[in-house]
N, CA, C and O of each residue as an XYZ file, in Angstrom:
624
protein
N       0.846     -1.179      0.000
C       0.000      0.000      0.000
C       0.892      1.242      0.000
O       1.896      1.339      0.705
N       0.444      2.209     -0.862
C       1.162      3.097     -0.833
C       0.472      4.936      0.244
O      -0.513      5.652      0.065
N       1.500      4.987      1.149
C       1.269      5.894      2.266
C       1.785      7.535      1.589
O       2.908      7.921      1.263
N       0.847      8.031      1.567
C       1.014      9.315      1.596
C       1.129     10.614      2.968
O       0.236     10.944      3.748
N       2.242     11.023      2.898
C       2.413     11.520      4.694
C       2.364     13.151      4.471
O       3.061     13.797      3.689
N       1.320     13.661      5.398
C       1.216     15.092      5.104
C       1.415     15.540      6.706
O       0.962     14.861      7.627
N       2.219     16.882      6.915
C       2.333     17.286      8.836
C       1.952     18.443      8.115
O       2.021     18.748      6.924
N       1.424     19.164      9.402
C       1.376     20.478      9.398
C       1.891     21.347     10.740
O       1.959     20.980     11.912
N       2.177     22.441     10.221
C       2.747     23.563     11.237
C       2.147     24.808     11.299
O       1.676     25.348     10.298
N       2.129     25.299     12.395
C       1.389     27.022     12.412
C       1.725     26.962     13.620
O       2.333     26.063     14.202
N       1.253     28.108     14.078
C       1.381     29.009     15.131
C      -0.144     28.768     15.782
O      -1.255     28.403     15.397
N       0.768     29.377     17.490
C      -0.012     28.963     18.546
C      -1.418     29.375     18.262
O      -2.442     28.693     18.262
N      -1.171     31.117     17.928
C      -2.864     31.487     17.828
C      -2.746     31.921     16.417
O      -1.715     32.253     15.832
N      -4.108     31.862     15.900
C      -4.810     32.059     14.443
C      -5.608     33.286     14.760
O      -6.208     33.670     15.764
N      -5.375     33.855     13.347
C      -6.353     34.948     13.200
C      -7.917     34.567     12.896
O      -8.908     35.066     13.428
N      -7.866     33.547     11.896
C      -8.954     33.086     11.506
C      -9.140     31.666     11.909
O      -8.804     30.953     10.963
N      -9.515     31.007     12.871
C      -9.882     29.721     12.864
C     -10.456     29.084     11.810
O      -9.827     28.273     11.131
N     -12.146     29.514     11.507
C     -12.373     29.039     10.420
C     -12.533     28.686      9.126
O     -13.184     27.927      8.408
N     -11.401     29.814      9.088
C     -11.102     30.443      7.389
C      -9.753     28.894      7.312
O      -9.240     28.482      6.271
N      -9.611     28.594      8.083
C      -8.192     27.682      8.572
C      -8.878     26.391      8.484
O      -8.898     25.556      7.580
N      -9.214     26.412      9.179
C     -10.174     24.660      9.017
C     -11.473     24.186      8.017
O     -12.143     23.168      7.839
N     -11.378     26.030      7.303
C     -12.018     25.213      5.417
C     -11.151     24.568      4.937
O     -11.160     23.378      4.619
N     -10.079     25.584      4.832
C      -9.093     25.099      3.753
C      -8.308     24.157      3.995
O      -7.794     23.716      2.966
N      -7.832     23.399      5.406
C      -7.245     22.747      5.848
C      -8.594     20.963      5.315
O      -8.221     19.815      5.072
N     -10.017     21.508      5.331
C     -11.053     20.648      5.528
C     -10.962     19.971      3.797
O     -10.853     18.792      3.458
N     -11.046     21.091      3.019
C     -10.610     20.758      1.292
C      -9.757     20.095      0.778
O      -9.803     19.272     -0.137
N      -8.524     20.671      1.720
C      -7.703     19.983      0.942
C      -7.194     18.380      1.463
O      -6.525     17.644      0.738
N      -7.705     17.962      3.024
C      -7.875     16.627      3.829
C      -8.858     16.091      2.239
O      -8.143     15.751      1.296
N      -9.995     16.054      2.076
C     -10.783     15.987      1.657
C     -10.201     15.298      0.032
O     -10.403     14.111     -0.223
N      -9.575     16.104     -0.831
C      -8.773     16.344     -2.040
C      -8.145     14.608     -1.605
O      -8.616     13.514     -1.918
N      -6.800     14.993     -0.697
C      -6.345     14.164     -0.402
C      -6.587     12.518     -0.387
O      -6.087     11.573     -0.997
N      -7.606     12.667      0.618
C      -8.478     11.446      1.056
C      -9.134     10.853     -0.349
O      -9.168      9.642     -0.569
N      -9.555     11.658     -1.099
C     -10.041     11.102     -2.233
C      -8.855     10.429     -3.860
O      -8.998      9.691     -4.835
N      -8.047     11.071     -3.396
C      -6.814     10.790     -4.599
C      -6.002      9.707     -4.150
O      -5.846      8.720     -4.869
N      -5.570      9.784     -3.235
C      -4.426      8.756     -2.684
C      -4.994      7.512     -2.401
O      -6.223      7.489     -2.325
N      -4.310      6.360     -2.209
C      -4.775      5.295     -1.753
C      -4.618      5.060     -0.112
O      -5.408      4.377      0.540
N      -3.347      5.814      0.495
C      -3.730      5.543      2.072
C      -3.300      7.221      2.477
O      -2.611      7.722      1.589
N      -3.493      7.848      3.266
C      -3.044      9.435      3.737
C      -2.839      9.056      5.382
O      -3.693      8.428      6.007
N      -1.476      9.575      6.023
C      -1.224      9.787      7.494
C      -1.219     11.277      7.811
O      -0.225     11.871      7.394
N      -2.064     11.953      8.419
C      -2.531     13.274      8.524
C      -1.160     13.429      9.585
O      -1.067     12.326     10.124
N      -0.208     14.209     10.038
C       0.704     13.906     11.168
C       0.285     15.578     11.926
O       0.625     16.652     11.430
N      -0.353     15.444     12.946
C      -0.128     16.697     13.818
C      -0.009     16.897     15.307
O      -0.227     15.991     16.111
N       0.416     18.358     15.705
C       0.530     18.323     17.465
C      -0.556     18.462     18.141
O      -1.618     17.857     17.996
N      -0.247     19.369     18.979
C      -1.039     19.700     19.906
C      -0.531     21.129     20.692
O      -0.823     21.328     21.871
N      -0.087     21.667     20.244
C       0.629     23.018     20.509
C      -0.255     23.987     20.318
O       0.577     24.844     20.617
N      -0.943     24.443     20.149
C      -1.921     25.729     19.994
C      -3.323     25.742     18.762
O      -3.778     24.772     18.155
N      -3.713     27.043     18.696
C      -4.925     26.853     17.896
C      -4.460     26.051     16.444
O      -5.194     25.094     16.195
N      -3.874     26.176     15.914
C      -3.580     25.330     14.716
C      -4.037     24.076     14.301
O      -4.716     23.565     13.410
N      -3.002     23.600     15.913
C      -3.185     22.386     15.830
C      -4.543     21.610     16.139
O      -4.674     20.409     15.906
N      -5.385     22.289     16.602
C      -6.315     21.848     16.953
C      -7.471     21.847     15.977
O      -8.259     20.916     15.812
N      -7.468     23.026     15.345
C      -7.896     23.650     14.427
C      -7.706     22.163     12.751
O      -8.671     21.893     12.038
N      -6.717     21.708     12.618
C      -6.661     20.850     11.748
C      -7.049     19.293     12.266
O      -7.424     18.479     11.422
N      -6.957     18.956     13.513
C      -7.164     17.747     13.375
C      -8.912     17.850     13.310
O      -9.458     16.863     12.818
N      -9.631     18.756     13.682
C     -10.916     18.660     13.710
C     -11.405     18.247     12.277
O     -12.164     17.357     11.894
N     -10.367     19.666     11.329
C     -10.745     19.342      9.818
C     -10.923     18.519      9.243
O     -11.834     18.365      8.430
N      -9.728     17.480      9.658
C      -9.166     16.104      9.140
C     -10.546     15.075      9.384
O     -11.210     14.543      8.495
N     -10.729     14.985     10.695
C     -11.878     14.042     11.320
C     -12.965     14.410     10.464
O     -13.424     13.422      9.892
N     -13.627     15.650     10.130
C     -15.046     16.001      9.123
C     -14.472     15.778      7.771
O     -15.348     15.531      6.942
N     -13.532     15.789      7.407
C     -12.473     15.284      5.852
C     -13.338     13.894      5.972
O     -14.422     13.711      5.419
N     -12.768     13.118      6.654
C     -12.678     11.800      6.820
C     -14.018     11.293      7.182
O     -14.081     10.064      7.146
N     -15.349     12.035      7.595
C     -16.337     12.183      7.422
C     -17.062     11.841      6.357
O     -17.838     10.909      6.145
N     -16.623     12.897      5.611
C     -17.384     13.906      4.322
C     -16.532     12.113      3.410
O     -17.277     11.258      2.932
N     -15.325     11.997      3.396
C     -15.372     10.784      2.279
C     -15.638      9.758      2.462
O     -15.586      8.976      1.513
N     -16.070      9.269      3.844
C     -16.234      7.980      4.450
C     -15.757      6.470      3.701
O     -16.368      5.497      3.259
N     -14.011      6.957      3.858
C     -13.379      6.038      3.572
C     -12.582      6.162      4.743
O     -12.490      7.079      5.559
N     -11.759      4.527      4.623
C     -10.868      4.070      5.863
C     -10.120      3.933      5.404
O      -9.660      2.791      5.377
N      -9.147      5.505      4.386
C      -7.824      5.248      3.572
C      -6.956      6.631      4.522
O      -6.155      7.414      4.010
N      -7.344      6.630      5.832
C      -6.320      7.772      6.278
C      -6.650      7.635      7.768
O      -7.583      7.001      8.261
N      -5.584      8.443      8.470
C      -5.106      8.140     10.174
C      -5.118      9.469     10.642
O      -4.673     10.292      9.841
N      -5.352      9.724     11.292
C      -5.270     11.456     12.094
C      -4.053     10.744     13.358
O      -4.130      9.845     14.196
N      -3.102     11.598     12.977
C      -1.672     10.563     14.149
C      -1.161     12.062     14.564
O      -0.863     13.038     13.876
N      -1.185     11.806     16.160
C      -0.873     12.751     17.039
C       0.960     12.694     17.099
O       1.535     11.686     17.508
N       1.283     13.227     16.895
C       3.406     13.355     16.756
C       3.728     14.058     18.175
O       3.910     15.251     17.933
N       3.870     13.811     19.530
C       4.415     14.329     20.430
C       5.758     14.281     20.478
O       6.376     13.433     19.834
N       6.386     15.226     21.279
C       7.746     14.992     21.551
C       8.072     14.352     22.643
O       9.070     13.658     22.838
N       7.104     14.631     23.439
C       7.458     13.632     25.091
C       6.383     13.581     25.381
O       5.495     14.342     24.996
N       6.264     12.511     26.242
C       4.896     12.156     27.069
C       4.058     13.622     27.331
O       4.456     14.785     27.258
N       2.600     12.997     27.697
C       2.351     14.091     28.277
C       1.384     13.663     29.127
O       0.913     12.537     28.970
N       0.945     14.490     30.146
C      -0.551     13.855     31.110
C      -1.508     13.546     30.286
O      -1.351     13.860     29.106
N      -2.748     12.848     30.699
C      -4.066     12.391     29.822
C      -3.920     11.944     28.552
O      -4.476     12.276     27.506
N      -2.954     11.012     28.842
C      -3.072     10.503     27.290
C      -3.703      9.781     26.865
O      -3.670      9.490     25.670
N      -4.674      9.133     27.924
C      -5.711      8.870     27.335
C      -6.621      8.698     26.810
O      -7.214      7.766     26.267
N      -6.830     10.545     27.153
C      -7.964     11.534     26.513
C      -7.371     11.313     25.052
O      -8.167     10.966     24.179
N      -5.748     11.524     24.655
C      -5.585     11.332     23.159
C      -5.913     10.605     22.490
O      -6.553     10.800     21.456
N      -5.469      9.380     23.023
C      -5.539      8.133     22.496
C      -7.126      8.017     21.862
O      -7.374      7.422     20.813
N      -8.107      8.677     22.674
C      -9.327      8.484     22.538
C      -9.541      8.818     21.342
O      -9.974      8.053     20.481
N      -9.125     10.535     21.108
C      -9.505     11.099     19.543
C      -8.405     10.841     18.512
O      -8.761     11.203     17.390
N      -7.451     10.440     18.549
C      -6.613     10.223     17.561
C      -6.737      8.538     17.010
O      -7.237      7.553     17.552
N      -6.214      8.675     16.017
C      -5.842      6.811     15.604
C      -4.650      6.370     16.246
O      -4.601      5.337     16.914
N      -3.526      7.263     16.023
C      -2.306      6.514     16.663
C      -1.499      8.168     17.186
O      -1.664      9.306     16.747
N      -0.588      7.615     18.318
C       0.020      8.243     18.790
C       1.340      8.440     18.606
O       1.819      7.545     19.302
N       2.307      9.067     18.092
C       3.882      8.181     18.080
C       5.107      9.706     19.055
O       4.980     10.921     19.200
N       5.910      8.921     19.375
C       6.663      9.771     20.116
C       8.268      9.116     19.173
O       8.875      8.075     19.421
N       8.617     10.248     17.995
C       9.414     10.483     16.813
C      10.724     10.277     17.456
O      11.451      9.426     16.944
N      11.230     11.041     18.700
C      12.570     10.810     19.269
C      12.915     10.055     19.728
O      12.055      9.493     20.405
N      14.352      9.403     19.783
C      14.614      8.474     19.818
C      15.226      8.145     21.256
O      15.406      7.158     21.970
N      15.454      9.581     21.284
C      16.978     10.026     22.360
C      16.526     10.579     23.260
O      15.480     11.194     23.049
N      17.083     10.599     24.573
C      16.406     11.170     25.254
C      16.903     13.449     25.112
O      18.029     13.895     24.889
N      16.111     13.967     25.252
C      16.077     15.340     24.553
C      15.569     16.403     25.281
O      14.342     16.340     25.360
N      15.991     17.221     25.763
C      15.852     18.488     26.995
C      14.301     19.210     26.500
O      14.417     19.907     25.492
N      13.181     19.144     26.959
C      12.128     19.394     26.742
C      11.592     20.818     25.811
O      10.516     21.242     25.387
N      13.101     21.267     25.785
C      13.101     23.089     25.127
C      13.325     22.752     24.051
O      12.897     23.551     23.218
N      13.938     21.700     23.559
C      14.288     21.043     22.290
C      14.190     20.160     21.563
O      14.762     19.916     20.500
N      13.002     19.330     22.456
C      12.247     18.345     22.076
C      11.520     18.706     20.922
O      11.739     17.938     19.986
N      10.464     19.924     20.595
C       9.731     20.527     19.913
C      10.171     20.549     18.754
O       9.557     19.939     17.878
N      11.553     21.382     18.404
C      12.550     21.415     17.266
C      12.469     20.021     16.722
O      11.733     19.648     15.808
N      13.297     19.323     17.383
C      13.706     17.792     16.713
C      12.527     17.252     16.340
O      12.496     16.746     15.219
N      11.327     17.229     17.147
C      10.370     16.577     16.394
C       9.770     17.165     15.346
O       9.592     16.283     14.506
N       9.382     18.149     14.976
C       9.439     19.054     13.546
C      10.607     18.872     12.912
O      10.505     19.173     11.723
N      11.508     18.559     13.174
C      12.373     18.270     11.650
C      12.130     16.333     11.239
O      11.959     15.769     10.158
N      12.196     15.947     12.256
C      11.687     14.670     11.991
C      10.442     14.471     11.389
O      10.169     13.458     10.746
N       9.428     15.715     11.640
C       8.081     15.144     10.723
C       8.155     15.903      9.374
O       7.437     15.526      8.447
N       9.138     17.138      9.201
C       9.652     17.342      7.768
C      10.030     15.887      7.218
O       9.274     15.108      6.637
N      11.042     15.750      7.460
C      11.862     14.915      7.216
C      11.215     13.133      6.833
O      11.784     12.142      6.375
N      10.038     13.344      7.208
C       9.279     11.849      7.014
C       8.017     12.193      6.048
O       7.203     11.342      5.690
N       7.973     13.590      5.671
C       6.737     13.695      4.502
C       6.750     13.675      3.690
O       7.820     13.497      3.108
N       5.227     13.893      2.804
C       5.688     14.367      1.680
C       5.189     15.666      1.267
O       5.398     16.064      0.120
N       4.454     16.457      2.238
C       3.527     17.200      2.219
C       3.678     18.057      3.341
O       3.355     17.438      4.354
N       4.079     19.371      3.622
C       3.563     20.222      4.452
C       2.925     21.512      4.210
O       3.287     22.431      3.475
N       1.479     21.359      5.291
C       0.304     22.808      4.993
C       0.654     23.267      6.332
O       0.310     22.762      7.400
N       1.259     24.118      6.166
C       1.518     25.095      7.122
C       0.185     26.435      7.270
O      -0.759     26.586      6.494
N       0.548     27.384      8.678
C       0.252     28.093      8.202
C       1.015     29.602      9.621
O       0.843     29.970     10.783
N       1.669     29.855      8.661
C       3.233     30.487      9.255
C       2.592     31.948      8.400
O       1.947     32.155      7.372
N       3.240     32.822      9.575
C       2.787     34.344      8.866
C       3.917     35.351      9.944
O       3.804     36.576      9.984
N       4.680     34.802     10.535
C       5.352     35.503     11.330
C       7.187     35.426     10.782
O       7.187     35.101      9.595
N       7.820     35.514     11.009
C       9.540     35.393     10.500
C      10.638     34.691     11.772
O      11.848     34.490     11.881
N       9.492     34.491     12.546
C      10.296     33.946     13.725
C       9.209     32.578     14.688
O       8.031     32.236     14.584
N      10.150     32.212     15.416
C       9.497     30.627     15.946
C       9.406     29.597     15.210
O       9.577     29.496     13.995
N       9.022     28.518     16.282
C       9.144     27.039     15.641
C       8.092     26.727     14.630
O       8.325     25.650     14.082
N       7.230     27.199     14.291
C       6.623     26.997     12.934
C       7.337     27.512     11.752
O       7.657     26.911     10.726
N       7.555     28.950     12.150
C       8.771     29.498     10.393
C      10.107     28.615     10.093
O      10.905     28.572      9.157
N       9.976     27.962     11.282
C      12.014     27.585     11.461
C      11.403     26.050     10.407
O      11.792     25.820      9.262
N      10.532     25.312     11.087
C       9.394     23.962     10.323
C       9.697     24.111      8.713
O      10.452     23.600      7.886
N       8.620     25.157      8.756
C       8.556     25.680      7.355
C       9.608     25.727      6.440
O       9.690     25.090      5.390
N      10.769     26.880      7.113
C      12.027     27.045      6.558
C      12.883     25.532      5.975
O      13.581     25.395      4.970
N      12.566     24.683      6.869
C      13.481     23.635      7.055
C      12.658     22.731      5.494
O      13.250     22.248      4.529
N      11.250     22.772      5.746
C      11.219     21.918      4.435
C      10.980     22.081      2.877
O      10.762     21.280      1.968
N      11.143     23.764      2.971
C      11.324     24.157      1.820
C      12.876     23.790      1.153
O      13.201     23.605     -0.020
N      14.074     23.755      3.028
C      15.433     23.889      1.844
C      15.421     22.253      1.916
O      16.401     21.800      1.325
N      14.671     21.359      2.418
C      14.643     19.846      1.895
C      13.846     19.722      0.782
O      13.636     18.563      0.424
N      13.417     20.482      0.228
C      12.412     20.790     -1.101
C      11.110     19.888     -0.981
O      10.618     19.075     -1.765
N      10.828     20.210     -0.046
C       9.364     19.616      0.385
C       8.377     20.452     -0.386
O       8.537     21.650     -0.618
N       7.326     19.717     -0.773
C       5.841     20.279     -0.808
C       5.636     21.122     -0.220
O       5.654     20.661      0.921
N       5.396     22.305     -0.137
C       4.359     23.067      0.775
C       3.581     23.811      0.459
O       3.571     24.220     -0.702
N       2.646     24.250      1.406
C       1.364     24.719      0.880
C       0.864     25.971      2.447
O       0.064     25.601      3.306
N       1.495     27.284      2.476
C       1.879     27.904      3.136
C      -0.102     28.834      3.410
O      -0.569     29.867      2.929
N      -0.607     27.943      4.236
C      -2.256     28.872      4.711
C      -1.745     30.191      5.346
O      -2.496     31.154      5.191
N      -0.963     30.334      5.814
C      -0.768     31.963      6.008
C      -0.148     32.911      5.181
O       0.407     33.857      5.739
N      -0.131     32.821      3.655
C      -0.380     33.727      2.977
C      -1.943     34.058      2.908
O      -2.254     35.247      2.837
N      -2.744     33.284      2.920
C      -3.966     33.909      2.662
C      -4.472     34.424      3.575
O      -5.602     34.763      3.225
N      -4.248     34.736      4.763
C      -4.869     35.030      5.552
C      -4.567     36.626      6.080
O      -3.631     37.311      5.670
N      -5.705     37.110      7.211
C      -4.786     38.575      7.452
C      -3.626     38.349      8.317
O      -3.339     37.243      8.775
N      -2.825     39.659      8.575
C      -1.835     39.535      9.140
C      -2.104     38.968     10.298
O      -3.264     38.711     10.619
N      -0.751     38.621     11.306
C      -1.078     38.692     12.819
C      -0.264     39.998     13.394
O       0.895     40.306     13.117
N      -0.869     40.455     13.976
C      -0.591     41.657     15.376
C      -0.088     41.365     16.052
O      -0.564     40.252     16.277
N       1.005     41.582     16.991
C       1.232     41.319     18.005
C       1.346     42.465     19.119
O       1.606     42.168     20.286
């Protein structure tokens, strides 16, 4: 079977949630329908992330096929993981090594670059661990598909 692997990255808070989880919902959707198997790979770090796995789950809805996984990528344990376990398909913890918790985050974003084929970001800032994500799999010449151009700016 052939696996198609898509991660995504953004930032903690969104301007637009649901302008974010159309387009994140379309293109799950696109996906799910073209490929023969899709591994959706995301965190749990802020609105983003949350924001896409919902998409993914109504994606996976809307095609009601059993050709894709919504897989939670942590860097280290975390409390209630059971609550995860509940909404996700699979869980995986990417590092191998043991890794100082400030830098856990990093390594596991280059590891889920590094294992795709696909990243929808949605980066609008020039700094933090989503631009650095981003940065990293454009110069591995990754796919990407950057949701924070379309969107408005962020303020800070």
């Amino acid at each position: 079977m052939e696996i198609y692997r898509v991660t995504f990255f953004g930032h903690r808070t969104l301007t637009s949630v649901t302008e974010v989880e159309k387009a994140v919902e379309e293109m799950a959707t696109e996906l799910l329908r073209q490929k023969e198997f899709v591994e959706f790979y995301v965190g749990r770090n802020g609105d983003y992330d949350v924001a896409v796995a919902s998409a993914i789950r109504r994606a996976q809805k809307t095609v009601d096929r059993q050709n894709g996984a919504l897989i939670l990528a942590l860097p280290y344990p975390v409390k209630d993981l059971e609550y995860y376990e509940s909404y996700y398909d699979e869980i995986v913890f990417p590092l191998e090594e043991k890794t100082h918790f400030k830098a856990a985050i990093t390594k596991r974003n280059r590891w889920l670059v590094e294992h795709c084929d696909l990243v929808i970001a949605c980066v609008q800032k020039t700094s933090g661990g989503a631009e650095q994500a981003l940065r990293y799999a454009q110069r591995l010449g990754k796919k990407v598909v950057n949701l924070g151009e379309r969107l408005p700016r962020i303020t800070l």
